[in-house]
VEXTORTI-644325 format. One record per residue (C-alpha): residue number from 1; residue in one letter; x, y, z. Coordinates in Angstrom, 2 decimals. Layout:
REM VEXTORTI-644325
NUM; a; X; Y; Z .
...
REM end
This chain:
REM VEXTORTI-644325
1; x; -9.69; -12.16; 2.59 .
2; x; -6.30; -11.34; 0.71 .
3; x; -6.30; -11.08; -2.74 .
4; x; -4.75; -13.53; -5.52 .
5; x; -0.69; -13.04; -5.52 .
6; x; -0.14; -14.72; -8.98 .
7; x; 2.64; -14.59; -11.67 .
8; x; 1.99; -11.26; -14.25 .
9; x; 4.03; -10.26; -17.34 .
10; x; 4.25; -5.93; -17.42 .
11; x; 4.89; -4.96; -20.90 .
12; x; 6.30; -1.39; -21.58 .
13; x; 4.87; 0.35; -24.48 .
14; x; 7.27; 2.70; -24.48 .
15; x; 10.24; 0.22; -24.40 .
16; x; 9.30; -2.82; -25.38 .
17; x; 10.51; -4.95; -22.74 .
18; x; 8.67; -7.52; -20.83 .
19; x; 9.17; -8.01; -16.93 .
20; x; 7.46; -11.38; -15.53 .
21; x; 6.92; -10.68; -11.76 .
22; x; 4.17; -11.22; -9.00 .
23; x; 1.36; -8.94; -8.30 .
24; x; -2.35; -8.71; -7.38 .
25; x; -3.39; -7.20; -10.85 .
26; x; -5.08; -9.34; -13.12 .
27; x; -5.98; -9.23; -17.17 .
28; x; -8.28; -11.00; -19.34 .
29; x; -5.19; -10.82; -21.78 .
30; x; -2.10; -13.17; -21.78 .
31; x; 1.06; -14.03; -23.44 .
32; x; 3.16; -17.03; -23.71 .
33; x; 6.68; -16.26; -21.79 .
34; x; 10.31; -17.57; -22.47 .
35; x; 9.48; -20.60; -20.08 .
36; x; 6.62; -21.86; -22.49 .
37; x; 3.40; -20.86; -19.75 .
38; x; 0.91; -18.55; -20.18 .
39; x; 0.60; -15.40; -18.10 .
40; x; -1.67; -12.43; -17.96 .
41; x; 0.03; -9.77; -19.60 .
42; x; -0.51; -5.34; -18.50 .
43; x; 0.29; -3.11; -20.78 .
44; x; 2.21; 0.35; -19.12 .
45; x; 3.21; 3.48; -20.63 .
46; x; 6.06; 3.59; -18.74 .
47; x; 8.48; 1.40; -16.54 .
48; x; 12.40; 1.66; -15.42 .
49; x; 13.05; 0.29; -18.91 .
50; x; 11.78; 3.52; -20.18 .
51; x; 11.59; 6.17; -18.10 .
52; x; 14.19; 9.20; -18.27 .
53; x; 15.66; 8.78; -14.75 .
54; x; 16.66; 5.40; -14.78 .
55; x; 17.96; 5.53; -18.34 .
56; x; 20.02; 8.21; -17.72 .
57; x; 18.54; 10.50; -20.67 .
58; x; 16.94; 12.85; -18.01 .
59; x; 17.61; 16.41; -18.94 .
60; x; 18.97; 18.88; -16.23 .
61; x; 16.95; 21.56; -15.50 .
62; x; 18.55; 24.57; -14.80 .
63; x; 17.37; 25.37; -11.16 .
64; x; 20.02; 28.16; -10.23 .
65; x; 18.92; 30.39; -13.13 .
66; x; 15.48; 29.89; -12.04 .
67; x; 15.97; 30.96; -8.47 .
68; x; 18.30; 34.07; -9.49 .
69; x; 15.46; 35.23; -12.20 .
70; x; 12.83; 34.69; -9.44 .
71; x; 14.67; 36.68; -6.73 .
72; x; 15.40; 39.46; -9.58 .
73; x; 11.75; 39.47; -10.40 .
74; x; 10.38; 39.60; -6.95 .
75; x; 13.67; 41.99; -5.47 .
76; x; 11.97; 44.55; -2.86 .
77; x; 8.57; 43.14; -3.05 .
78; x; 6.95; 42.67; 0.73 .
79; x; 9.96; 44.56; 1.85 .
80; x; 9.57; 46.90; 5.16 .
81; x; 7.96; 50.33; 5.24 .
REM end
């Protein structure tokens, strides 16, 4: 009925780092973790390790320009007649 909960190592490709955690995924691939056992290891493009809003390298996007050129652009348009 409910599918296997077993130990998984995530690898970031982006990062590097290795996060050894339960889940339902599975892989034909493995690795040998710290503790000396053998998990199966997925690969991800990106995790917390790596992605922009938890490392803090996000860039701000300016949002209040973009609303003052929009309401410049569109200024009279559907207005009454």
């Amino acid at each position: 009925m409910h599918p296997k909960y077993n130990y998984v190592v995530f690898n970031d490709l982006a990062s590097g780092e290795k996060f050894l955690t339960r889940s339902t995924v599975g892989s034909s691939k493995t690795i040998t973790w710290e503790d000396g056992n053998e998990y199966p290891v997925i690969d991800v493009e990106i995790s917390a390790a790596s992605h922009p809003f938890y490392t803090g390298k996000q860039r701000i996007m300016d949002t209040a320009g973009r609303v003052e050129r929009f309401n410049a652009r569109f200024k009279g348009f559907g207005g009454k007649k």
